[in-house]
N, C-alpha and C positions, 0 to 999 in steps of 0.2 A: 071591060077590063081596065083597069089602074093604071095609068102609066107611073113613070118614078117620081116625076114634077107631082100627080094628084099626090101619092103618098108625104112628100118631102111638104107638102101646102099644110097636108092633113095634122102633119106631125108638127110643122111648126105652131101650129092653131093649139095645139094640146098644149105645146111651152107658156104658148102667150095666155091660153087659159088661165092655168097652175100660176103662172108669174103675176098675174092681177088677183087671184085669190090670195098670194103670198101677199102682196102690197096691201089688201087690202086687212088682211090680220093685222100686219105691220103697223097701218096705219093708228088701227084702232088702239091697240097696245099703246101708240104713242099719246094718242087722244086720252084714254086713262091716266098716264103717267103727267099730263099736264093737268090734268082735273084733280089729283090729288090732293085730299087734306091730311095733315099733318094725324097720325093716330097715335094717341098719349100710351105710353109705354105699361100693360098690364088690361088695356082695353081689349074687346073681342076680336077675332081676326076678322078681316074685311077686304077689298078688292085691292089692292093696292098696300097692303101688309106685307114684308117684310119679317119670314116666320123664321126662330132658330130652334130645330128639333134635335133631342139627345135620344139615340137609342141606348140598348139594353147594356150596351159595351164603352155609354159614355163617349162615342162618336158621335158629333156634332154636324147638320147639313142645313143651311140656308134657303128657302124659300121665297120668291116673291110671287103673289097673288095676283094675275093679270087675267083680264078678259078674251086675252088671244097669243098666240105667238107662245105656246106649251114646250118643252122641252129646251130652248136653248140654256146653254150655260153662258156663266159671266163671273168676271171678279168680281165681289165685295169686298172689301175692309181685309184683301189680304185672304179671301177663303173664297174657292167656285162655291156660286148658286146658281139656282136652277129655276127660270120661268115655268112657273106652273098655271094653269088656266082653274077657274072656279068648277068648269063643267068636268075638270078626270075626277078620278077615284078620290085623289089623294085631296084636290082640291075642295070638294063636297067636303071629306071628312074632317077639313080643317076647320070649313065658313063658321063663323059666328063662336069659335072655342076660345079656349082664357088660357094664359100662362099657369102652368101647371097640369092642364090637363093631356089625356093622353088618349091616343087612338093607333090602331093597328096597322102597321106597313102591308104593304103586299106580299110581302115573306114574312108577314102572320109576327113581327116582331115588333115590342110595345116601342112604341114612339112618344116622347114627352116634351110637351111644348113648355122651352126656357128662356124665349125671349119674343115678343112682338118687336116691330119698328114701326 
C-alpha cells in the first residue's frame, strides 16, 4: 500500500517530467529562432516564416512556423499570432507554399496566403 509521501514523490516526478519536456520544446523553438535566415518576402514558406492568412471574410491571422512550442500566442506588429509547429495540420499545409496560394482551414474554409516574413 502507498502511503501519501509515495503518492506526493510520484506526483512531483510527473511535474518535473512535463517541466523538462516543456524546457526542452522551449529550448528548441529558441535554438531555431537564433538559426534564422532572413526569408525575402514572396519566397515559399519555411521553418521560421512568419505567415499572414486571409480568410473568406477578409479576416486576417498571423503565423509563425517553429519546430516546437505549437499553440502559444504573442504580439506582432500590433496583431496576436500564433506559434505554430511544422508537424500539425495546419503547419504541413502551409510548408513549402507561395504568397497567393491557398489551403483549407479546419472549419473546411478557404484560407489565402498574403504575406510571407
Amino acid at each position: 500500500m502507498e502511503s501519501h509521501s509515495d503518492t506526493t514523490k510520484y506526483q512531483a516526478g510527473v511535474v518535473a517530467s512535463r517541466l523538462a519536456d516543456t524546457i526542452t520544446e522551449l529550448q528548441r523553438s529558441l535554438n531555431d529562432l537564433t538559426e534564422l535566415k532572413k526569408t525575402p518576402v514572396g519566397e515559399k514558406i519555411v521553418l521560421g516564416s512568419i505567415v499572414e492568412l486571409r480568410n473568406e471574410h477578409n479576416n486576417e491571422k498571423l503565423f509563425l512556423l517553429l519546430s516546437g512550442s505549437g499553440g502559444i500566442k504573442f504580439n506582432l506588429a500590433e496583431k496576436t499570432a500564433r506559434l505554430i509547429t511544422l508537424a500539425s495540420p495546419i503547419g504541413q499545409s502551409l510548408a513549402n507554399k507561395k504568397v497567393g496560394q491557398t489551403l483549407q482551414g479546419k472549419d473546411g474554409k478557404t484560407l489565402t496566403i498574403v504575406n510571407i516574413y
